[in-house]
FIFI-176733 format. One record per residue: residue number from 1; residue in three letters; chain; y, z, x of N, C-alpha, C in turn. Coordinates in nm, 2 decimals, padded with zeros to 4 digits. Layout:
<recs>
+-----+------+-----+--------+--------+--------+--------+--------+--------+--------+--------+--------+
| seq | type | mol |    n_y |    n_z |    n_x |   ca_y |   ca_z |   ca_x |    c_y |    c_z |    c_x |
+-----+------+-----+--------+--------+--------+--------+--------+--------+--------+--------+--------+
| NUM |  ALA |   A |      Y |      Z |      X |      Y |      Z |      X |      Y |      Z |      X |
...
+-----+------+-----+--------+--------+--------+--------+--------+--------+--------+--------+--------+
</recs>
This chain:
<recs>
+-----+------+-----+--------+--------+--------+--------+--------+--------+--------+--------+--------+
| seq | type | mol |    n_y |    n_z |    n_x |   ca_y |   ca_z |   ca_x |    c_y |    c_z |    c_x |
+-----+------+-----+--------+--------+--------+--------+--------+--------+--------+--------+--------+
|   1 |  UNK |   A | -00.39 | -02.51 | -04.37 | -00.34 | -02.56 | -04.24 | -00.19 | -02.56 | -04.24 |
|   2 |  UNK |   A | -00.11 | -02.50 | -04.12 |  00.00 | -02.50 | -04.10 |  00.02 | -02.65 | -04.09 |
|   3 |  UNK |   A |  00.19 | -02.67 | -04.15 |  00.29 | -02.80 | -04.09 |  00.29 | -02.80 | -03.96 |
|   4 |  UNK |   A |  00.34 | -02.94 | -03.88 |  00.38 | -02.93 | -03.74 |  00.48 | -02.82 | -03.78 |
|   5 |  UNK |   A |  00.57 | -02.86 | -03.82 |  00.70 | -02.78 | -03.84 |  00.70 | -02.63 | -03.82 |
|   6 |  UNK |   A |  00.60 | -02.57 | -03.85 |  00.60 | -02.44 | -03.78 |  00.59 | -02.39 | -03.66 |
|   7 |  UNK |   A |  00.52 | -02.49 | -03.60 |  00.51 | -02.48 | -03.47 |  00.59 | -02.50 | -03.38 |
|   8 |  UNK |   A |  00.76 | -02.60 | -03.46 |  00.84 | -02.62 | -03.38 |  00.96 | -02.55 | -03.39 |
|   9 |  UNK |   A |  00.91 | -02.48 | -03.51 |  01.04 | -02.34 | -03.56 |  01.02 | -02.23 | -03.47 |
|  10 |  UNK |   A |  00.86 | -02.20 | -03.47 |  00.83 | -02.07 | -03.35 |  00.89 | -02.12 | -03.21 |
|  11 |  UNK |   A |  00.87 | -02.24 | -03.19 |  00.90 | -02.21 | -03.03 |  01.05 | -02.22 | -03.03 |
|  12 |  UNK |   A |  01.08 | -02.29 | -03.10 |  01.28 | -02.27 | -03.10 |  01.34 | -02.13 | -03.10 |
|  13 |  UNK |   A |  01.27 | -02.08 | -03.21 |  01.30 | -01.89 | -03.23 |  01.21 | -01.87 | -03.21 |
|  14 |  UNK |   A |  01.10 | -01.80 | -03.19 |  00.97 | -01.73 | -03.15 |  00.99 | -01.68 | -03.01 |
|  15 |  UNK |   A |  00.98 | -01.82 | -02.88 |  00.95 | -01.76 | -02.76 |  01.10 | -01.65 | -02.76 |
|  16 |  UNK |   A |  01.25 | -01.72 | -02.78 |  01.35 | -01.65 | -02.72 |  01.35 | -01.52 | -02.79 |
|  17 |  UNK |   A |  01.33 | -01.48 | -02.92 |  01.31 | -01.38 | -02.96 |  01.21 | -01.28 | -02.89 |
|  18 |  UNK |   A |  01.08 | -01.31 | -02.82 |  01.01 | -01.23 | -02.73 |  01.10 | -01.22 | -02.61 |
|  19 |  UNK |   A |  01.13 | -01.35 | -02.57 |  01.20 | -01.31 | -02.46 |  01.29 | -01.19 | -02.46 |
|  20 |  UNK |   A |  01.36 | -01.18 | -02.59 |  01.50 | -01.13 | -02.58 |  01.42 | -00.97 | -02.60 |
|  21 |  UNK |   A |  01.30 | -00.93 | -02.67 |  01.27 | -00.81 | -02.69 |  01.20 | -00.74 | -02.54 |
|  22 |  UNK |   A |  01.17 | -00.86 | -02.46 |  01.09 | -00.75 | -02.35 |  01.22 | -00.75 | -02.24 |
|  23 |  UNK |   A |  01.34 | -00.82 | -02.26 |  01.44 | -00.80 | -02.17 |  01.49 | -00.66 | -02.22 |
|  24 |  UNK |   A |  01.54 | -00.67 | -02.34 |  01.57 | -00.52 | -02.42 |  01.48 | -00.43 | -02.36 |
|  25 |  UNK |   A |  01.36 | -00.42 | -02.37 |  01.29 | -00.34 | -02.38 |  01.28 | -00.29 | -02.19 |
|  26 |  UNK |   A |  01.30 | -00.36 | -02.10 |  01.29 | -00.35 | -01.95 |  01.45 | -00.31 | -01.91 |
|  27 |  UNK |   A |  01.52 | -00.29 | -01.97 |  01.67 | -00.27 | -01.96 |  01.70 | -00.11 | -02.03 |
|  28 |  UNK |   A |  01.64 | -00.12 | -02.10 |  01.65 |  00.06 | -02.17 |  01.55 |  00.14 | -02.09 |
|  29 |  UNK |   A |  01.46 |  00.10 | -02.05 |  01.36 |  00.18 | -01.96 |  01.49 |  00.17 | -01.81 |
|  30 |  UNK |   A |  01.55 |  00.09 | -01.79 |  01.60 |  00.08 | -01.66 |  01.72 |  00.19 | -01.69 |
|  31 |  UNK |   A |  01.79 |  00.20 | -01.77 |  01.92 |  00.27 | -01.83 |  01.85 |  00.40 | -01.83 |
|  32 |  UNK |   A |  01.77 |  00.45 | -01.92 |  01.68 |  00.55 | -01.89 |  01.65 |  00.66 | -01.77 |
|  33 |  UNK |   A |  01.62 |  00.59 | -01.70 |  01.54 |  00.63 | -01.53 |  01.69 |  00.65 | -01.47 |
|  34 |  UNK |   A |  01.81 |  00.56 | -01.49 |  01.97 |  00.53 | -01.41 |  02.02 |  00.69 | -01.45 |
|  35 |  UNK |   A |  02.00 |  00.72 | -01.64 |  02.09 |  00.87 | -01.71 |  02.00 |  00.97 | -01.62 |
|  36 |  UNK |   A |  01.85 |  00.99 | -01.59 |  01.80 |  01.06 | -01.59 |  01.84 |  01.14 | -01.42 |
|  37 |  UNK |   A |  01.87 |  01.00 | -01.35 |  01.90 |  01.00 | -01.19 |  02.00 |  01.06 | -01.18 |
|  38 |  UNK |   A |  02.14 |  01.02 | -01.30 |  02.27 |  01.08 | -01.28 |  02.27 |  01.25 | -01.31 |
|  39 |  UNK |   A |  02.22 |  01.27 | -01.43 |  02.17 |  01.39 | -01.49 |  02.14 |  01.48 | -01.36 |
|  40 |  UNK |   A |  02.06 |  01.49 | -01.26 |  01.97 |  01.54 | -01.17 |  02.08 |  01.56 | -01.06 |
|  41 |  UNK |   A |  02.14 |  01.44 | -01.00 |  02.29 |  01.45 | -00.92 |  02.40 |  01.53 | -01.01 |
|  42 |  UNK |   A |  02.43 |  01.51 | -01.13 |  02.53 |  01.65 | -01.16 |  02.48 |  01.80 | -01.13 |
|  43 |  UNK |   A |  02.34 |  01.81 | -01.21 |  02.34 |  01.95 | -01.18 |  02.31 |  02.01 | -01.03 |
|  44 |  UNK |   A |  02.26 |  01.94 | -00.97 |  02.22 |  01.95 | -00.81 |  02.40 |  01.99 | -00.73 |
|  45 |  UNK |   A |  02.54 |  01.90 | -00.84 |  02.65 |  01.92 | -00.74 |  02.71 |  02.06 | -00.82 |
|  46 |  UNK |   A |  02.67 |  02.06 | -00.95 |  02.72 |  02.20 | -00.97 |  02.63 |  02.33 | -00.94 |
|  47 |  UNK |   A |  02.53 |  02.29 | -00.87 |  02.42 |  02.45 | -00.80 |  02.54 |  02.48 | -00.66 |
|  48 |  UNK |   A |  02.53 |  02.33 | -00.60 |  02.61 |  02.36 | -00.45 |  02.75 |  02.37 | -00.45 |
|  49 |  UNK |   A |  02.80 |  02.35 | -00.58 |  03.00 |  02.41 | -00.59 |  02.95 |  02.54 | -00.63 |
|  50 |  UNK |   A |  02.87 |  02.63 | -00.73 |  02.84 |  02.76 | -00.73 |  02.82 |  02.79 | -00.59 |
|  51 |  UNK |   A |  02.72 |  02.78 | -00.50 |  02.70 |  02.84 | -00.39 |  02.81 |  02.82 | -00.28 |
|  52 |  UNK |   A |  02.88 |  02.72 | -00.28 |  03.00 |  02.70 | -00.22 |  03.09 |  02.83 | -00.25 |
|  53 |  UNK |   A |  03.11 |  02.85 | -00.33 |  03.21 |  02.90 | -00.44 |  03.18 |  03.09 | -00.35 |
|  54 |  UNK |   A |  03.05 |  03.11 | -00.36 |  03.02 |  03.24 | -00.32 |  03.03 |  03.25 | -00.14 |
|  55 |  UNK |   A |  02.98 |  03.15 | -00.11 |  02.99 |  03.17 |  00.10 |  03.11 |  03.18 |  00.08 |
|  56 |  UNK |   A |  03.22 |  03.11 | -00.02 |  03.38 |  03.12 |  00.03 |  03.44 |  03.25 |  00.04 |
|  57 |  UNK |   A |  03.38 |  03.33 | -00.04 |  03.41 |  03.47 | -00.10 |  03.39 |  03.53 |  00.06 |
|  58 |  UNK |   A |  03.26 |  03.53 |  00.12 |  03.22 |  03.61 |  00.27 |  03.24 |  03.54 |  00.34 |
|  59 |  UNK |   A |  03.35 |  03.46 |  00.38 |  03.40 |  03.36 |  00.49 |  03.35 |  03.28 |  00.58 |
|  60 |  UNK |   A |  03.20 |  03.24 |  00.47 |  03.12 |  03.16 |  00.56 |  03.13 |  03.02 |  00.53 |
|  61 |  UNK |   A |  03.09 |  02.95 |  00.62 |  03.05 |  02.85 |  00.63 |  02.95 |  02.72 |  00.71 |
|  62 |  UNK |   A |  02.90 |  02.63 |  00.67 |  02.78 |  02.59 |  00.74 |  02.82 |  02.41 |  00.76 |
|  63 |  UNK |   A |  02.74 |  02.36 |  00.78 |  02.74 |  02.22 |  00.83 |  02.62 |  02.20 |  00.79 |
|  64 |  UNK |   A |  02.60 |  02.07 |  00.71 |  02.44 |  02.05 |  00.66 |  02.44 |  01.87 |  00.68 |
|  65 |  UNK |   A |  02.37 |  01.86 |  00.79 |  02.31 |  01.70 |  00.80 |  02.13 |  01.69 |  00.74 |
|  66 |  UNK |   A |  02.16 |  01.58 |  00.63 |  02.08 |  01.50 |  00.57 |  01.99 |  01.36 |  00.67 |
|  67 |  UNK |   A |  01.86 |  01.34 |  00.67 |  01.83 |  01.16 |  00.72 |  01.75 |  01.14 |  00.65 |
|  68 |  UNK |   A |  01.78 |  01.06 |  00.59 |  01.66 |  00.98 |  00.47 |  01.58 |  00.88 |  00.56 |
|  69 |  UNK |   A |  01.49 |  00.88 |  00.57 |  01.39 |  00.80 |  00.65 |  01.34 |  00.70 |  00.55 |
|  70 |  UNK |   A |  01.36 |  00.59 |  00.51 |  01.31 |  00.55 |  00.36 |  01.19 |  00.44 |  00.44 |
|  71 |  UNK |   A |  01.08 |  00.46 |  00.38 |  00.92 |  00.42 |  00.40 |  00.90 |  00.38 |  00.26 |
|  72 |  UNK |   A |  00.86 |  00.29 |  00.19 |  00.81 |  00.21 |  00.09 |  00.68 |  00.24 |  00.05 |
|  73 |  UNK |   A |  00.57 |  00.25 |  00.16 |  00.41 |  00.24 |  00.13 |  00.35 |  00.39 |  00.13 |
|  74 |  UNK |   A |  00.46 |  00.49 |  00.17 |  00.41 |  00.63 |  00.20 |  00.54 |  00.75 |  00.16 |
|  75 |  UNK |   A |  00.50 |  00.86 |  00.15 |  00.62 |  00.93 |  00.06 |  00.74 |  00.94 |  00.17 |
|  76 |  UNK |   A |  00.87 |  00.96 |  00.14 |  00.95 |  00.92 |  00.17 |  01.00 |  01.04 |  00.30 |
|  77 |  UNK |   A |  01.03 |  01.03 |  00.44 |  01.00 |  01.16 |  00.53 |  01.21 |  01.21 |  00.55 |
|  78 |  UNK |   A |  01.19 |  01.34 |  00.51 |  01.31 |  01.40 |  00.55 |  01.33 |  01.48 |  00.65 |
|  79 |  UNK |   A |  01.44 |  01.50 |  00.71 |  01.53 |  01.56 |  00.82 |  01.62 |  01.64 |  00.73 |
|  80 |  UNK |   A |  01.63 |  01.77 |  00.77 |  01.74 |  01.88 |  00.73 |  01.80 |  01.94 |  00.83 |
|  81 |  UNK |   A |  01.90 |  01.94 |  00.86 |  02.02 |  02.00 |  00.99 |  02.08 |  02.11 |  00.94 |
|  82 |  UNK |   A |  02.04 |  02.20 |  00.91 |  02.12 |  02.32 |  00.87 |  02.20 |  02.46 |  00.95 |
|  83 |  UNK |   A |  02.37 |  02.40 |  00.97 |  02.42 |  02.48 |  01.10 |  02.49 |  02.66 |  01.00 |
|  84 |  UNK |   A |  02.46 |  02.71 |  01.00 |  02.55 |  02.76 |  00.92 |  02.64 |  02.91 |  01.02 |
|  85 |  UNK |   A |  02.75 |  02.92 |  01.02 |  02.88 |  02.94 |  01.10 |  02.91 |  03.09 |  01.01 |
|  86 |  UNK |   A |  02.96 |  03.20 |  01.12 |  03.04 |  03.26 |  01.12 |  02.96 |  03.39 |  00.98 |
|  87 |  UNK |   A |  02.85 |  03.40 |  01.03 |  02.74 |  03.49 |  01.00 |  02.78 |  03.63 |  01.10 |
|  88 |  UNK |   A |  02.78 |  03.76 |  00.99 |  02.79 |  03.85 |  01.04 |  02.75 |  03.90 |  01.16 |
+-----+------+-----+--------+--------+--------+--------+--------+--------+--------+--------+--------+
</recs>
């Protein structure tokens, strides 16, 4: 049979040390998901500076409106505005 004393060592260190591992552990999954989001935004702005880069070449240019419609319970509904100017 265990001492009281162990029982009052675990909860002194025991619970905070769980605590401190599932905070760790919900904080790297969060950092995670944040690199993977920025990762996704870089290369998406270096596709549209490349295609920027080429309409500039044939003196075009366009206008592009975005609407994020943001819905929680159902997939998320988009709007695309795509003017594009000075087409052959």
């Amino acid at each position: 049979m265990k001492s009281p004393g162990y029982y009052i060592i675990f909860k002194l260190y025991g619970l905070p040390f769980f605590i401190f591992i599932f905070a760790y552990k919900f904080l790297s999954d969060s950092v995670k998901i944040y690199s993977y989001h920025v990762l996704k935004l870089r290369e998406a702005k270096l596709k549209k500076d490349r295609i920027d880069a080429v309409l500039e070449l044939y003196n075009i240019t366009y206008d592009l409106e975005i609407d994020l419609h943001l819905n929680y319970r159902s997939p998320q509904d988009v709007k695309v505005d795509l003017e594009v100017h000075n087409l052959r």
